[in-house]
C-alpha positions in Angstrom: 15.2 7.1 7.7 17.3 8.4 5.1 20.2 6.6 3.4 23.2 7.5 1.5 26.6 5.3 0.5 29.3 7.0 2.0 31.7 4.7 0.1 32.7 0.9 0.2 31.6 -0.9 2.9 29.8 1.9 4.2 26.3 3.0 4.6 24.7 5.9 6.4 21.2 7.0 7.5 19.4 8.3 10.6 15.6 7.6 12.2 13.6 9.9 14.5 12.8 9.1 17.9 10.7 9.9 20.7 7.7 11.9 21.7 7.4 16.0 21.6 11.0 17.0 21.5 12.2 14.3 18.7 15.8 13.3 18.4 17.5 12.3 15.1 19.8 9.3 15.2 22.3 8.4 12.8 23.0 4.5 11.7 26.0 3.8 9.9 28.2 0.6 8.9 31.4 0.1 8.2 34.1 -2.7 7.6 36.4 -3.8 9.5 38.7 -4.8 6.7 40.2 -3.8 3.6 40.8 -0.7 5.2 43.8 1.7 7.3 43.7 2.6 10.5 44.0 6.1 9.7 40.9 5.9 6.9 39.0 3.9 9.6 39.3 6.1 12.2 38.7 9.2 10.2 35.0 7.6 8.9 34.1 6.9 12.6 35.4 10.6 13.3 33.5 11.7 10.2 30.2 10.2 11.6 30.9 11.4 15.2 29.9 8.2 16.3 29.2 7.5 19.8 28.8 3.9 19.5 30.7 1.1 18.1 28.7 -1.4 18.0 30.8 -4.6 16.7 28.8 -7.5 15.4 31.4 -9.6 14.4 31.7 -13.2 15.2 35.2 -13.7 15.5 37.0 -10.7 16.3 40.1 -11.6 18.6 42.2 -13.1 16.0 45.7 -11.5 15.1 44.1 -11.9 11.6 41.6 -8.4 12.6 45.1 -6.2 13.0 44.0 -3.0 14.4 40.3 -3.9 14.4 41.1 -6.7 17.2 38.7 -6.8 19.6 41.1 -5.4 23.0 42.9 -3.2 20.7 39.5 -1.8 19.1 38.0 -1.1 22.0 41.0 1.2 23.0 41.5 2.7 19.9 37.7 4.1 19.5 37.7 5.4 23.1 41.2 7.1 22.8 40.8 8.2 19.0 37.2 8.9 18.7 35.8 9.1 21.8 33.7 6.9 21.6 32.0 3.4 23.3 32.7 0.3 22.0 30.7 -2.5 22.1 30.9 -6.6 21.5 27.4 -8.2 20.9 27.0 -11.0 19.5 23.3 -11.1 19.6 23.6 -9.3 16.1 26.1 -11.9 15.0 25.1 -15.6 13.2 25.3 -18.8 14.4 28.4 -20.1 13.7 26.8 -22.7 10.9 25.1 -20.0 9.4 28.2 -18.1 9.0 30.6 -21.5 7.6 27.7 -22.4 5.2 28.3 -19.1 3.7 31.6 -18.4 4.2 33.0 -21.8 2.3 30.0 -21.5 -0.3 27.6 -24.1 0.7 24.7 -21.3 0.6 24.6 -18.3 -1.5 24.3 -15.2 -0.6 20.4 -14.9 -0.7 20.3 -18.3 1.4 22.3 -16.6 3.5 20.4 -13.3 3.8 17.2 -15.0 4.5 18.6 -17.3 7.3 20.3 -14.5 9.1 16.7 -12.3 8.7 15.1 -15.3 10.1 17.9 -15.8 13.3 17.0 -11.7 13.8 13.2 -12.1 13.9 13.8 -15.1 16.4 16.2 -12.8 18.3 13.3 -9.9 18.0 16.6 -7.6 17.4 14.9 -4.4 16.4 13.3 -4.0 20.2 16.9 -5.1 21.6 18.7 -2.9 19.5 16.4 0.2 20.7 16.3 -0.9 24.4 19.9 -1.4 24.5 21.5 1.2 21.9 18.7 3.4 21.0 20.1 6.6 23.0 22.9 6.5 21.5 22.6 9.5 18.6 25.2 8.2 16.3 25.9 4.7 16.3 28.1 2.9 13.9 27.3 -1.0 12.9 31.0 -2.7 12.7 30.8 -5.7 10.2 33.4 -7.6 7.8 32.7 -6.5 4.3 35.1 -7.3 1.5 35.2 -7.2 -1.8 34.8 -10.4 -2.1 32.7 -11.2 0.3 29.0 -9.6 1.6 28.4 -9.2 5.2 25.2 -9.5 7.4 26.6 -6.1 8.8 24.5 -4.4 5.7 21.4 -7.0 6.2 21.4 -6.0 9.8 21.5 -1.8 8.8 18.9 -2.7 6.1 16.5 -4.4 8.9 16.9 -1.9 11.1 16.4 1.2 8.8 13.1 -0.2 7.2 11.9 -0.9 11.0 13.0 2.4 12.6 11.8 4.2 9.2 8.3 2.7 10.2 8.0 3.6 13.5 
């Protein structure tokens, strides 16, 4: 799969699939914060994505403004035309996620944890079975610039699997 930064908190690349008559699929991931609306959108317009897929823990809080989980979901079928997903299966365990986020573990503890939780969840099969038709598909995370997200350890898994197959 190919990869390019397509600015902060963003990542694209794209992975072959199928037998014969191969399709190219794009992966991308974004943040949902430290962002507009309009700059948001226009990425996820950018990438034609079809998917959404939002792997946020927490993402109903008034705290997510537009990125909100209702008001997400409406925006990205209205403004992009897109789907818009909520799976938490890509998402850590909640004291994964507060070990990290109030700096009990660093970030490589953190990395390695959430690789091990995704092995356990044998994501890379679930993430095909479920999302795999989808040719453009954009990974929703909470980059900042402060702060690392497993969005990007999730897009780097997936990439170095699909690249391989």
């Amino acid at each position: 799969m190919g990869d390019e930064s397509t600015g902060y908190g963003c990542r694209a690349g794209e992975w072959m699939q199928g037998t014969g008559r191969e399709r190219t699929h794009r992966l991308y991931v974004m943040s949902a914060y430290e962002t507009s609306a309009a700059d948001f959108f226009e990425k996820l317009k950018e990438y034609n994505a079809d998917l959404v897929l939002d792997i946020r823990r927490k993402n109903e809080s008034q705290l997510c403004g537009f990125t909100k989980k209702l008001d997400l979901e409406y925006f990205v079928n209205k403004i992009v035309h897109a789907q818009y997903i909520h799976d938490l299966n890509f998402a850590p365990t909640q004291v994964l996620l507060d070990q990290y986020v109030k700096h009990w573990i660093g970030w490589e503890q953190y990395k390695e944890g959430y690789e091990a939780l995704m092995e356990e969840r044998n994501i890379v099969p679930y993430f095909m079975s479920r999302y795999g038709a989808y040719p453009s598909v954009c990974i929703l995370g909470t980059d900042t610039k402060k702060r690392k997200s497993h969005s990007q350890i999730l897009y780097s898994l997936l990439r170095m699997e699909l690249n391989e197959n």
